[in-house]
LUMLOSE-895321 format. One record per residue: x, y, z of N, C-alpha, C in turn; residue in three letters. Coordinates in steps of 0.05 Angstrom, whole numbers, padded with zeros to 5 digits, always signed. Layout:
N
XYZXYZXYZALA/...
This chain:
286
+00140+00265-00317+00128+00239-00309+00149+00219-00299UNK/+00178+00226-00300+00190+00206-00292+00188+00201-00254UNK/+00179+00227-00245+00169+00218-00218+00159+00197-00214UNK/+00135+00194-00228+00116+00184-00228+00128+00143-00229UNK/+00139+00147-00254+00145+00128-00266+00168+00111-00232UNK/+00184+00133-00225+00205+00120-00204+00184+00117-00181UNK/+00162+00126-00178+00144+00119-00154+00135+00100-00154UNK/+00133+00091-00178+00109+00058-00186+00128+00035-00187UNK/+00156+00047-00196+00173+00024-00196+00182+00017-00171UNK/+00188+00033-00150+00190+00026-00120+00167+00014-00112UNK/+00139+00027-00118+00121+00006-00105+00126-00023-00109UNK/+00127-00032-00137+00124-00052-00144+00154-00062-00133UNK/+00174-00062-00129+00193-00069-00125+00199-00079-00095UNK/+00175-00058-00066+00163-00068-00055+00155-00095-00052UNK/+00131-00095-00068+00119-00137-00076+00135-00156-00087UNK/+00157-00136-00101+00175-00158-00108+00196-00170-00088UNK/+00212-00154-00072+00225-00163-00041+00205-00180-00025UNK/+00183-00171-00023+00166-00193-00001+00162-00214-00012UNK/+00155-00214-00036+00157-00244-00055+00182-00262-00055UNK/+00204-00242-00051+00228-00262-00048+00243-00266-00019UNK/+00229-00254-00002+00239-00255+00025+00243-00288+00027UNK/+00227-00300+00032+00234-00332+00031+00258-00337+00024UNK/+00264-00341-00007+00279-00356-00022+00303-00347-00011UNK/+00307-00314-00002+00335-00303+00006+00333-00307+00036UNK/+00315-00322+00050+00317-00322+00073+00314-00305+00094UNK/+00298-00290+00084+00291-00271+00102+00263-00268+00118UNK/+00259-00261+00142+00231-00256+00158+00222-00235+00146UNK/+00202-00243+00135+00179-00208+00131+00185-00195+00156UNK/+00173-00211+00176+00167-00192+00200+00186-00173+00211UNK/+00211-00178+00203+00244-00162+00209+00249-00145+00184UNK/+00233-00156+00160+00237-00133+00141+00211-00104+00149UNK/+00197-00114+00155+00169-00100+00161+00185-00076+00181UNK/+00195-00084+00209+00207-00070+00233+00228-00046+00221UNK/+00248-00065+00205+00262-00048+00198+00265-00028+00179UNK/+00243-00035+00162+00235-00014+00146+00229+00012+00153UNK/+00219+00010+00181+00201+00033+00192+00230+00053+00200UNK/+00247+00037+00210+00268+00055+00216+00283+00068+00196UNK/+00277+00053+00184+00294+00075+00145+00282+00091+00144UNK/+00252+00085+00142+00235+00103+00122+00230+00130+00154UNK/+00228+00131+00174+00230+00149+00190+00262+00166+00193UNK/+00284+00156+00190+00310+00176+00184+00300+00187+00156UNK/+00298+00172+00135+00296+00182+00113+00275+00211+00112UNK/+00248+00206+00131+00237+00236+00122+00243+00255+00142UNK/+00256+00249+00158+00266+00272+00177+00291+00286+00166UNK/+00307+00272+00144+00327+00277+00133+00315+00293+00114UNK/+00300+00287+00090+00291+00293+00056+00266+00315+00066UNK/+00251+00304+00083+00221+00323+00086+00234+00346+00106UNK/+00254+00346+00122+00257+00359+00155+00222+00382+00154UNK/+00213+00353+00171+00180+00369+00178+00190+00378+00201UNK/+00164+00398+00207+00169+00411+00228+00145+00401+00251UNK/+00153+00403+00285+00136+00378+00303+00116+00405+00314UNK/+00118+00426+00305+00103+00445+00311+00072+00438+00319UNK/+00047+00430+00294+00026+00422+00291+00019+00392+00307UNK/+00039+00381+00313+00031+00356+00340+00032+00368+00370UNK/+00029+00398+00371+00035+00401+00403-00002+00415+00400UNK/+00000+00420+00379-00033+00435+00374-00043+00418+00396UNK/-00069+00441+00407-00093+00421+00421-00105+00402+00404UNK/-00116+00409+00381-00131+00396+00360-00113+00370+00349UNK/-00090+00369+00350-00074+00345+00339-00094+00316+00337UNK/-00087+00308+00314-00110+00279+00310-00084+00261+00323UNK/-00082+00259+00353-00074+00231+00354-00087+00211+00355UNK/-00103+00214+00364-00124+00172+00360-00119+00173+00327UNK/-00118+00189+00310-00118+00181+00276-00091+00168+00268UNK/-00065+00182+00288-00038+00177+00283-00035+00158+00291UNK/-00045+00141+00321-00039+00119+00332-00052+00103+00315UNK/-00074+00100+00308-00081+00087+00288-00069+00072+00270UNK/-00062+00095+00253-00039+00086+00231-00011+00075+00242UNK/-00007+00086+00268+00021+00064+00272+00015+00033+00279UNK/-00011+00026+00289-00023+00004+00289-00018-00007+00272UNK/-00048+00001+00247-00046-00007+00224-00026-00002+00203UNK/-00011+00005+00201+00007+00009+00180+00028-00019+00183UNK/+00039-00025+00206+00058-00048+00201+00045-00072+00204UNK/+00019-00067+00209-00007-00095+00212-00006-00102+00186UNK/-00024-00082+00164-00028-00092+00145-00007-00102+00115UNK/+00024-00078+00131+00045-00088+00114+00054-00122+00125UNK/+00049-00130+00142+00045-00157+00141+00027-00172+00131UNK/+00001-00160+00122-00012-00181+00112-00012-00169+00076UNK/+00001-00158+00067+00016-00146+00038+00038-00171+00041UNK/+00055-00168+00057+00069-00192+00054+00061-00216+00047UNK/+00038-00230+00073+00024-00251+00065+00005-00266+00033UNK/+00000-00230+00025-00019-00230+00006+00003-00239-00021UNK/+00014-00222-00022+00037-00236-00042+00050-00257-00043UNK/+00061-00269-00013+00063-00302-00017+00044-00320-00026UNK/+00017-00310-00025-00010-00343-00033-00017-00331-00048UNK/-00022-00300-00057-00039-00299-00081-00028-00294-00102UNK/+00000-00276-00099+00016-00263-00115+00018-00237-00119UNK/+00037-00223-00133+00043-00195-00129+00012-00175-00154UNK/+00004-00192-00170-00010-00183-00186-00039-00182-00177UNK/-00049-00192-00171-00077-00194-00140-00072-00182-00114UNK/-00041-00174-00111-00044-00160-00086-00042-00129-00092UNK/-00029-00126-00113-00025-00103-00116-00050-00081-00126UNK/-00068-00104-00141-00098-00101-00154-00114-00085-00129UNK/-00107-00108-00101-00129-00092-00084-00114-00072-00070UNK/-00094-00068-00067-00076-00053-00059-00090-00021-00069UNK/-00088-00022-00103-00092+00001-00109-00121+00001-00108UNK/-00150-00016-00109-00169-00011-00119-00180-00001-00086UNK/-00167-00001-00060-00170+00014-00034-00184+00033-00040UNK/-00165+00056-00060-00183+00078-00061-00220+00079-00064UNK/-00221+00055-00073-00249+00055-00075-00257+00059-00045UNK/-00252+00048-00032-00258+00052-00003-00253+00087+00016UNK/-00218+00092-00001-00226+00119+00011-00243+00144-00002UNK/-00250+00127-00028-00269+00151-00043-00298+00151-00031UNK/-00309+00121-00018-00336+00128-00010-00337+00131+00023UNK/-00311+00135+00035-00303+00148+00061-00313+00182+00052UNK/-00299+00195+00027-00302+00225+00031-00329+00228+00026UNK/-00344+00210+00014-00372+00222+00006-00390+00218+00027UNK/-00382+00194+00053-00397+00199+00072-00389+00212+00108UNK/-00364+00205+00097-00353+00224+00125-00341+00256+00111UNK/-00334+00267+00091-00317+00287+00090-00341+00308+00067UNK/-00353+00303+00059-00389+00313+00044-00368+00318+00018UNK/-00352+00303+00005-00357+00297-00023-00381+00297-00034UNK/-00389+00300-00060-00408+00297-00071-00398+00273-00101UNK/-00419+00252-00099-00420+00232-00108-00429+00242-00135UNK/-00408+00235-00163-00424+00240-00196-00429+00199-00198UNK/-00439+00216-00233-00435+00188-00243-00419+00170-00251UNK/-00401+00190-00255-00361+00181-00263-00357+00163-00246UNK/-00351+00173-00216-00341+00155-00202-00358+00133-00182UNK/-00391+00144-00185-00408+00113-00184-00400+00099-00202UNK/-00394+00099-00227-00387+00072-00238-00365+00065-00241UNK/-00342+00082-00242-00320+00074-00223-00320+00056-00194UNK/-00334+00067-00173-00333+00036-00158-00348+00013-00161UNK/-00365+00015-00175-00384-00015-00190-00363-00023-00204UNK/-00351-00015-00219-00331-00028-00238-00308-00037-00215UNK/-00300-00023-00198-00274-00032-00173-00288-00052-00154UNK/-00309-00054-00152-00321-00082-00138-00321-00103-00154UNK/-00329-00104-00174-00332-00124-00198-00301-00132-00203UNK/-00277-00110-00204-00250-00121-00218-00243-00134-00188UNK/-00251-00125-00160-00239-00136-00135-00249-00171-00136UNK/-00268-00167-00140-00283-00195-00143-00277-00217-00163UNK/-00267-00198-00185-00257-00224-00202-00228-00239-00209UNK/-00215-00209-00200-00182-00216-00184-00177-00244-00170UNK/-00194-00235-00139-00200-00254-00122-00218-00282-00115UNK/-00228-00274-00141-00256-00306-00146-00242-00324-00154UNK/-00248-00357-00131-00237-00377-00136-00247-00391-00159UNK/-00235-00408-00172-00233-00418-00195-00240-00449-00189UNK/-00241-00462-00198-00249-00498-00184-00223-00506-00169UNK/-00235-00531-00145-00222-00534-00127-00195-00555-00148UNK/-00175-00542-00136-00146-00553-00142-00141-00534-00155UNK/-00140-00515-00174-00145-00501-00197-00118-00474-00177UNK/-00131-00466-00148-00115-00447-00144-00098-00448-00114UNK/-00075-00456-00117-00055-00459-00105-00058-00445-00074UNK/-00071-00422-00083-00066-00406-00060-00093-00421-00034UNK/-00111-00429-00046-00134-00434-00023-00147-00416-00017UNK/-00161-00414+00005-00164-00389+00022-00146-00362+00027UNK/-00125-00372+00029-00107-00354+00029-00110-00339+00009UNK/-00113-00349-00019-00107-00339-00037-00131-00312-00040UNK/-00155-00311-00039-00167-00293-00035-00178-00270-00005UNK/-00168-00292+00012-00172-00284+00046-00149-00249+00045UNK/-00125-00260+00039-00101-00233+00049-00106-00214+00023UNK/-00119-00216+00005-00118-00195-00016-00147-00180-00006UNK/-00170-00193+00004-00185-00175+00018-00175-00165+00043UNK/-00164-00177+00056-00153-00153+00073-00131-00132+00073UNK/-00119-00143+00055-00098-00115+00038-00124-00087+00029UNK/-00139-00097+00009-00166-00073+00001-00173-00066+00021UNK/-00188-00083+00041-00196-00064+00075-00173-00046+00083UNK/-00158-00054+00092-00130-00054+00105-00121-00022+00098UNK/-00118-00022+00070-00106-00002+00054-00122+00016+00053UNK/-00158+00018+00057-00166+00037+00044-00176+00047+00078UNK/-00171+00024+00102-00174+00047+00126-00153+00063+00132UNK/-00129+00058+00131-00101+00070+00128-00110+00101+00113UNK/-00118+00096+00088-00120+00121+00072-00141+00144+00074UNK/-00172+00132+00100-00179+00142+00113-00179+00152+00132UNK/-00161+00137+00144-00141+00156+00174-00122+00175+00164UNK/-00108+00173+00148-00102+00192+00132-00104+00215+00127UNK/-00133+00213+00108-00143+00241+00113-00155+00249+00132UNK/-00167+00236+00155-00167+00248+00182-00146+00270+00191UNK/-00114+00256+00186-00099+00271+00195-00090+00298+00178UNK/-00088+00296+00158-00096+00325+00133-00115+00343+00144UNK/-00140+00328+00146-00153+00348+00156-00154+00368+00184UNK/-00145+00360+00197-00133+00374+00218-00107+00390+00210UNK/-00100+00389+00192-00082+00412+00188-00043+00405+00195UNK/-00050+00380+00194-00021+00364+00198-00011+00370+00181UNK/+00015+00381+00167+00039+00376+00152+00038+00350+00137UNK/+00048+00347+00110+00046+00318+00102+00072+00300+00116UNK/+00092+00315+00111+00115+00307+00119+00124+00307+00154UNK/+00107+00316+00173+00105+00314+00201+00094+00288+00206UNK/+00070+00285+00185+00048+00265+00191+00059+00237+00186UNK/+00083+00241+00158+00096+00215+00152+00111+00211+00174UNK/+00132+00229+00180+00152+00225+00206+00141+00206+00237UNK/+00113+00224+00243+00099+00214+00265+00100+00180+00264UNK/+00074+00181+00237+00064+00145+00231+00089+00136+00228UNK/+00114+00135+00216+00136+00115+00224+00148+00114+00246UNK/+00143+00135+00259+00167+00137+00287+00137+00126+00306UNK/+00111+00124+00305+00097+00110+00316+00095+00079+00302UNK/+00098+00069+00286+00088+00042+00271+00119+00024+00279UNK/+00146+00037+00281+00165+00021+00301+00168+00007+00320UNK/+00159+00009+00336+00161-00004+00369+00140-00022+00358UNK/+00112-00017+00354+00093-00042+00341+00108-00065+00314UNK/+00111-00051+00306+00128-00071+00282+00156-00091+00297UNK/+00164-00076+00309+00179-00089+00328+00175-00108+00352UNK/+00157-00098+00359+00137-00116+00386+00125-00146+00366UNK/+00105-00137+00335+00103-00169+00320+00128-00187+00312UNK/+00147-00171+00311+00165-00192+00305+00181-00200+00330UNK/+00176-00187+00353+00188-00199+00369+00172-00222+00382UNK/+00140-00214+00385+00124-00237+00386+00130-00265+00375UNK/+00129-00254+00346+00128-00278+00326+00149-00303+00334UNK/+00182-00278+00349+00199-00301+00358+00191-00316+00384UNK/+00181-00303+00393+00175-00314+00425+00158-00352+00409UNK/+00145-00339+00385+00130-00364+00379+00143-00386+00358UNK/+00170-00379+00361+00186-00402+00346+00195-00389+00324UNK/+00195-00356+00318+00197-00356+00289+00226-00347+00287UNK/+00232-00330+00265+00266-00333+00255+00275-00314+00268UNK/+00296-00320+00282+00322-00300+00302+00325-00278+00285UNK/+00332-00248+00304+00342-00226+00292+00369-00227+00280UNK/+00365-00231+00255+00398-00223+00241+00405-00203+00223UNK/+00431-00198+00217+00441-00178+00201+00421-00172+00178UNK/+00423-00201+00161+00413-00194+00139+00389-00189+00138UNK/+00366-00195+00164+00337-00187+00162+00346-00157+00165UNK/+00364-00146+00180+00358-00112+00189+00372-00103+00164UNK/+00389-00105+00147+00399-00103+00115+00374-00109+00097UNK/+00352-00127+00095+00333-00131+00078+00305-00107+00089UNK/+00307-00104+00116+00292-00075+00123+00298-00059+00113UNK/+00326-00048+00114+00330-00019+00111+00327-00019+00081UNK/+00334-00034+00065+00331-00042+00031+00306-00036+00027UNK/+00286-00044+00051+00245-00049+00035+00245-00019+00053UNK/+00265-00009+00069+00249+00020+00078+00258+00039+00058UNK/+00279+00039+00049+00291+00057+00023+00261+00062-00002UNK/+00257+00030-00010+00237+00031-00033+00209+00043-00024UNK/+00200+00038+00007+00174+00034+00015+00174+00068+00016UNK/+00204+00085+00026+00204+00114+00023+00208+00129-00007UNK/+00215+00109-00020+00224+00126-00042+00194+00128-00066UNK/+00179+00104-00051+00152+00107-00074+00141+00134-00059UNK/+00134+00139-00032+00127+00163-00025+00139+00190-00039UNK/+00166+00186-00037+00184+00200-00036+00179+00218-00064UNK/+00184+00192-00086+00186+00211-00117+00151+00218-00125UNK/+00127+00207-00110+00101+00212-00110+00092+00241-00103UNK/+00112+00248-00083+00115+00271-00081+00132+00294-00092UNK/+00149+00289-00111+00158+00297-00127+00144+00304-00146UNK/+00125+00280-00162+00110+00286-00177+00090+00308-00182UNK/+00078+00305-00163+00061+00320-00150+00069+00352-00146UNK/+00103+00359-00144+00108+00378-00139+00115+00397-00172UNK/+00125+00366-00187+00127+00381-00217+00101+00391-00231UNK/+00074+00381-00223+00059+00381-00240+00033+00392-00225UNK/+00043+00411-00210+00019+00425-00192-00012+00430-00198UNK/-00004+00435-00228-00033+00438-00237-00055+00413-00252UNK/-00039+00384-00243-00047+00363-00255-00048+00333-00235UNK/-00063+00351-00214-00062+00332-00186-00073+00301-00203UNK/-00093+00300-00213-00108+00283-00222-00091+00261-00236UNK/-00071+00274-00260-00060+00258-00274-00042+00251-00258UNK/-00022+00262-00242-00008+00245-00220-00020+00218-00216UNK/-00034+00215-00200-00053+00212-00184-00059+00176-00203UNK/-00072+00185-00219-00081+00162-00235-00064+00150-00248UNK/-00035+00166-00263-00015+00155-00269+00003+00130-00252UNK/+00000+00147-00226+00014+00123-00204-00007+00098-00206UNK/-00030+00092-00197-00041+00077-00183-00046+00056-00213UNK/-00046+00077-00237-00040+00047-00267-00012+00042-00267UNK/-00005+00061-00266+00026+00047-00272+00038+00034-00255UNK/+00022+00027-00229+00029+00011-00209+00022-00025-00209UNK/-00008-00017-00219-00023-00044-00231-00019-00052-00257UNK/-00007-00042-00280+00009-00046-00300+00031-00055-00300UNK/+00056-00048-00280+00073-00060-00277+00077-00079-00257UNK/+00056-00087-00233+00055-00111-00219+00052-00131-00239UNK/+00029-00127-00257+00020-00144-00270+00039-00160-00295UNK/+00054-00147-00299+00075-00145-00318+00100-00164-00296UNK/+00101-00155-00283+00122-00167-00268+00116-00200-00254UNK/+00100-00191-00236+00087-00218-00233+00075-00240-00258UNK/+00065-00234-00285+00068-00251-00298+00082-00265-00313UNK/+00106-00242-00317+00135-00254-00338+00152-00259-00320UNK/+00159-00252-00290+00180-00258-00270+00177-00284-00261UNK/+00143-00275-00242+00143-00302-00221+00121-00326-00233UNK/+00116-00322-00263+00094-00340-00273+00070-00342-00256UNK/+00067-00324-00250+00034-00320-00236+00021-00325-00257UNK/-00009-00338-00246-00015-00356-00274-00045-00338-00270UNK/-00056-00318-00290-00085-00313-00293-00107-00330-00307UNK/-00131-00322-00283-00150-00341-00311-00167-00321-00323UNK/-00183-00325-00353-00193-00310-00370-00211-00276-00349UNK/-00225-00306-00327-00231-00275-00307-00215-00264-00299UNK/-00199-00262-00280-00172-00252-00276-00161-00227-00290UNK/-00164-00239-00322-00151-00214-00337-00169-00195-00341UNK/-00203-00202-00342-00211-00187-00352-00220-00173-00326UNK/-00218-00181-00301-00220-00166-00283-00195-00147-00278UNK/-00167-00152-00294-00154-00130-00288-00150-00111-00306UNK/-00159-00116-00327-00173-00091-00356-00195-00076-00331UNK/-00212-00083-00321-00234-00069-00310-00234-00053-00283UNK/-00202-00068-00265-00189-00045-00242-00174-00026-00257UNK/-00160-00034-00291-00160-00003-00290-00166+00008-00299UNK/-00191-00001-00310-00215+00020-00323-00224+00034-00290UNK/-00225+00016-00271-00236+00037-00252-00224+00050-00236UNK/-00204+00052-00235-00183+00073-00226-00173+00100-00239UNK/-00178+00093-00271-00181+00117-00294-00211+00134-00281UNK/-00231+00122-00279-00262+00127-00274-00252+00143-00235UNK/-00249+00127-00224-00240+00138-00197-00224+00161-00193UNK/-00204+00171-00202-00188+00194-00212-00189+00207-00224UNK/-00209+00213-00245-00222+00232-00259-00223+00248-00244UNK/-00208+00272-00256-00223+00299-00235-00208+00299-00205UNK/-00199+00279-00202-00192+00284-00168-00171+00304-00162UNK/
């Protein structure tokens, strides 16, 4: 399990750099860019996939382009989500996505729907909702914001994870498919932050492309030892599986409340007792 354990700590370590990009002065949007270029040497180096299955006729590119779209889209609004709402609400909808790609396989991929994981996503709507439910006006710092970017982190995340398996299903390589979506999600990640300057925002410097390659190391290495895990414990996809996505929302939550004093209210907590009751309920069996 220590895979496991180094997978969740890079995620979270993730929300923790975007949380402090500010204070150290750094542009998300140049950490976002440059990430993409770590984390694409990195799996051509560690994975060496092979580009065989992208010359296929069948190749899912509208699924791949997709994800190079969305992938450095919504790691900006992960960024966003953690500056107004915090790392512990973002990371909540981050993981509770799967709810979204679990009722993707039951109506696009003919999963079959139990009762386990129907109440697993009643329970992952209910903990999304109470994460993100505003509290009286003044009460929460973040505003709109504060619940606006953590629902679109949960959208965000769980179409990603359905393009995804679009591309699995076609018979992509995992490690071709990672290579592709970063060596596609570059030039876009690069194009928003070049935008962003055209619109006044912060000049390309050393230390943004030093604070990239830093968030592409972690953003590869949660992949990275996930798949590791996965490789020690072949016969225990499930517990992988559910191990990451609590020990992901266990230690956001942990971190964001003793680090950055993210402040919960009684709902709050008991909505995050109930994402990971439904993430236990969601991964059952998977």
């Amino acid at each position: 399990m220590i895979y496991v354990l180094a997978s969740a700590i890079c995620s979270v370590l993730v929300s923790v750099l975007l949380k402090l990009a500010r204070r150290l002065g750094l542009d998300v949007a140049q950490l976002v860019a440059w990430n993409y270029a770590a984390a694409a040497v990195l799996a051509a180096l560690l994975l060496q996939p092979t580009l065989a299955s992208l010359h296929a006729p069948g190749a899912p590119w509208p699924a791949l382009l997709g994800l190079g779209v969305l992938l450095p889209t919504i790691f900006l609004a992960l960024g966003a989500s953690v500056r107004h709402a915090g790392i512990v609400r973002s990371d909540v909808a981050q993981r509770l996505s799967l709810l979204l790609s679990l009722l993707a396989a039951f109506a696009l991929f003919g999963e079959r729907l139990d009762a386990t994981k129907a109440t697993g996503c009643a329970l992952g709507l209910l903990a999304l909702l109470g994460m993100v439910w505003r509290t009286q006006r003044g009460q929460d710092p973040g505003g709109a914001a504060g619940w606006g970017w953590p629902l679109l982190v949960f959208a965000g995340f769980g179409a990603i994870d359905v393009l995804f398996k679009r591309v699995a299903a076609a018979g992509v390589p995992l490690g071709t498919s990672l290579l592709a979506m970063f060596v596609l999600a570059l030039p876009v990640a690069l194009a928003l932050a070049g935008w962003q300057r055209l619109g006044g925002g912060a000049r390309f410097t050393l230390r943004g492309a030093l604070g990239g390659l830093l968030l592409g190391l972690l953003n590869f290495g949660n992949i990275f030892f996930y798949l590791r895990a996965h490789r020690a414990l072949p016969q225990h996809p499930a517990l992988v599986f559910a191990s990451m996505n609590l020990g992901v929302v266990a230690l956001g939550a942990l971190v964001g409340v003793a680090l950055f004093r993210e402040r919960l209210s009684r709902l709050n907590l008991a909505a995050l007792l109930l994402a990971l009751l439904a993430i236990a309920l969601l991964t059952h069996g998977a």
